[in-house]
Structure formats: C-alpha cells, structure tokens
C-alpha positions, 0 to 999 in steps of 0.5 A: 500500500502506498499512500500519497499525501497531498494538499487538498484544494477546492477541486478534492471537494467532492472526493473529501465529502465522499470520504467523510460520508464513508469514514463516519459510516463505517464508524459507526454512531458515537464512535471515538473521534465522531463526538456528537456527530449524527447524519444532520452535522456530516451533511452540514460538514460536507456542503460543497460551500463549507468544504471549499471555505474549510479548504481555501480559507485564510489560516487553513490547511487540508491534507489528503491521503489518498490510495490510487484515487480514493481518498483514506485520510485527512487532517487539517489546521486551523490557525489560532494565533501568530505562535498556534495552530490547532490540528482540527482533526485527523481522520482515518478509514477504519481498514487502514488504522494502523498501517501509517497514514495517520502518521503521513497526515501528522507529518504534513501538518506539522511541517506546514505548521513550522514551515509557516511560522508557528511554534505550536501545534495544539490538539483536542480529544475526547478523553476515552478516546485511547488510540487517538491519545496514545497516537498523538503522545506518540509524536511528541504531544504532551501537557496534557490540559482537560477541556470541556466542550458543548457540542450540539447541547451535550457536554463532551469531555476532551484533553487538549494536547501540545507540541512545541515545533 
C-alpha cells in the first residue's frame, strides 16, 4: 500500500465529502473521534460551500491521503494565533488504522505548521478516546490540559494536547 499525501484544494471537494460520508459510516454512531456527530452535522460538514471555505480559507490547511484515487485520510489546521495552530482533526478509514497514514497526515501538518511560522501545534480529544491519545503522545504531544466542550447541547469531555515545533 502506498499512500500519497497531498494538499487538498477546492477541486478534492467532492472526493473529501465522499470520504467523510464513508469514514463516519463505517464508524459507526458515537464512535471515538465522531463526538456528537449524527447524519444532520456530516451533511452540514460536507456542503460543497463549507468544504471549499474549510479548504481555501485564510489560516487553513487540508491534507489528503489518498490510495490510487480514493481518498483514506485527512487532517487539517486551523490557525489560532501568530505562535498556534490547532490540528482540527485527523481522520482515518477504519481498514487502514494502523498501517501509517495517520502518521503521513501528522507529518504534513506539522511541517506546514513550522514551515509557516508557528511554534505550536495544539490538539483536542475526547478523553476515552485511547488510540487517538496514545497516537498523538506518540509524536511528541504532551501537557496534557482537560477541556470541556458543548457540542450540539451535550457536554463532551476532551484533553487538549501540545507540541512545541
């Protein structure tokens, strides 16, 4: 398996919305990672519009893994400030957990991150979301910081994790 590893532009938008339809599906409800995510939020999520503003925005990377032309991975950042980017999210198709394309997808954000500039990569996750944890502390993310977040009306509980770039 060989994964290749791109920055999404506007064109990706269908491939993208696909990806996130599929990911989410095969998840399953309340899946780590999908907090508060029902079939009303990924249909919002994956609107042609609020996908290219999320792709082309200012203060905003979207990155791909894509095996032949199926696309099996995203991350994404966001800025925060002049020194902070967050990593909004990495997600990765259930059959390929494991194999690497996470670690591509970090791998490219970080090196966005630091290549424009900022000195920290932040990061957010449900507490009992282990592999996610274990996966980012991994790759240099510690400080550990609980954070709690209102989504949709319901109370989710997340740690926030930090690496200095």
């Amino acid at each position: 398996m060989t994964i290749r590893v791109s920055e999404a532009d506007v064109s990706d938008v269908p491939e993208v919305a696909e990806f996130f339809w599929s990911a989410w599906r095969a998840a399953g409800p309340g899946a780590p990672g999908w907090a508060g995510a029902d079939e009303t939020a990924i249909a919002e999520l994956t609107a042609p519009g609020v996908l290219a503003e999320r792709i082309g925005g200012p203060g905003r990377w979207m990155f791909l893994g894509w095996d032949d032309e199926r696309v099996v991975g995203f991350s994404a950042l966001r800025s925060l400030d002049e020194d902070s980017v967050e990593l909004a999210g990495i997600v990765v198709m259930g059959d390929r957990l494991g194999r690497g394309v996470g670690s591509l997808l970090l791998d490219a954000a970080v090196e966005a991150a630091a290549a424009s500039g900022f000195r920290r990569v932040l990061v957010r996750t449900e507490v009992t979301n282990e592999r996610a944890l274990a996966f980012y502390r991994r790759h240099g993310f510690g400080d550990d910081r609980p954070v709690v977040e209102d989504v949709d009306g319901a109370r989710v509980e997340l740690i926030e994790l930090v690496r200095g770039l």
